[in-house]
C-alpha positions as CSV (number, residue, x, y, z in Angstrom):
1,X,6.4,55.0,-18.4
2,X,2.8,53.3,-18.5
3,X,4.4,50.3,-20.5
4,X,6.7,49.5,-17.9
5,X,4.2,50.3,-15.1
6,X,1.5,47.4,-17.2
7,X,4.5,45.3,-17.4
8,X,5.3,45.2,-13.7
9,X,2.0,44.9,-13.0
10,X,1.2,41.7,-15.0
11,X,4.5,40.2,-13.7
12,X,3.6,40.8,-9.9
13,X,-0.1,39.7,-10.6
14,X,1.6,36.5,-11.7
15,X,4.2,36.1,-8.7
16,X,1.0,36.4,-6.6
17,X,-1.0,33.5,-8.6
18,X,2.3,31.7,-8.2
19,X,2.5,31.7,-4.6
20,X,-0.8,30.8,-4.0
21,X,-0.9,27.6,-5.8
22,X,2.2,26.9,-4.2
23,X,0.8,27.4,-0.8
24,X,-2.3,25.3,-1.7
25,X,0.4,22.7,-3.2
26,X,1.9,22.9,0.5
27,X,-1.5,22.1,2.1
28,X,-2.0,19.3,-0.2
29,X,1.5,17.7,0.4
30,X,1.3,18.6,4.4
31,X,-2.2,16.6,4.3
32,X,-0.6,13.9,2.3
33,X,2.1,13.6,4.6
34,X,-0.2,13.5,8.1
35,X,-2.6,10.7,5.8
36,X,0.1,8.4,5.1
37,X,1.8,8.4,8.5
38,X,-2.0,7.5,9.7
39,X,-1.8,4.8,7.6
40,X,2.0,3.4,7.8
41,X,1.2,1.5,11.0
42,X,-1.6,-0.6,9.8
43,X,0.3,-1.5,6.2
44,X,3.3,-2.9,8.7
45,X,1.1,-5.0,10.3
46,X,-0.3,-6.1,7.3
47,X,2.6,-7.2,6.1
48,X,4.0,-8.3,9.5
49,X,0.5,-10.6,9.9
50,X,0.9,-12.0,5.6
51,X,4.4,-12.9,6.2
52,X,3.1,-15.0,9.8
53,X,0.4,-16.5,7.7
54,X,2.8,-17.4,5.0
55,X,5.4,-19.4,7.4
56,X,2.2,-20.5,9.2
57,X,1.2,-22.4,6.1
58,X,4.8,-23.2,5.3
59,X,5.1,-24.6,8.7
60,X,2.0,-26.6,8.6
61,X,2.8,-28.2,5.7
62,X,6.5,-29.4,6.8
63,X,4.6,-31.0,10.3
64,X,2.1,-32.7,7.8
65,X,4.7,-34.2,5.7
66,X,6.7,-35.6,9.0
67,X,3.6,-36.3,10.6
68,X,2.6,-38.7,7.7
69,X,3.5,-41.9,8.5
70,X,0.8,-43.6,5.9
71,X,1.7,-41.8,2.6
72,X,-1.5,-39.2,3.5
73,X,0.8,-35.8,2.9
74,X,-0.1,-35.3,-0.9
75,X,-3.4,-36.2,-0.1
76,X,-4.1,-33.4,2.0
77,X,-2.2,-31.4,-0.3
78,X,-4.2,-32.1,-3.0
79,X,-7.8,-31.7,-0.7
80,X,-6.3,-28.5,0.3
81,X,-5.6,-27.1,-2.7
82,X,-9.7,-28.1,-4.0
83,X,-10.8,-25.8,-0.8
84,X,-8.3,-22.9,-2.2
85,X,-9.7,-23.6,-5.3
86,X,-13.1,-23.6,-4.4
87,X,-13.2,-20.4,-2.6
88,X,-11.0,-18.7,-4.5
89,X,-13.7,-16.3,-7.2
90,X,-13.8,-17.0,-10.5
């Protein structure tokens, strides 16, 4: 009768680790949860103000190129590209 009594006891002792790492995996994933939807807005208008910049620069260069009447388009281009270059680090 003590066997099974030890026996019970080791498997409730373990139930009870059980659900308490699960309930501190709950906090975890609860905190998670409230973090990230903190942070959602500001990644959408991240990407909302990239994808601007890129048809900004799209745009610009498409004005440039009709703008230029003297042949000055790859020019610019090419001075543009130096100041990327430049301030990009190495």
């Amino acid at each position: 009768m003590m066997r099974a009594d030890d026996s019970r006891a080791v498997v409730h002792r373990w139930l009870d680790e059980m659900s308490e790492r699960l309930s501190h995996v709950e906090g975890e994933v609860e905190a998670t949860k409230k973090s990230v939807d903190q942070i959602q807005p500001v990644a959408d208008d991240m990407v909302k103000l990239r994808t601007q910049a890129v048809g900004a620069g799209t745009v610009g260069r498409w004005l440039i190129r009709i703008g230029d009447r003297g042949g000055n388009a790859r020019e610019l281009d090419r001075c543009r590209l130096h100041l990327v270059d430049r301030a990009s680090p190495h």
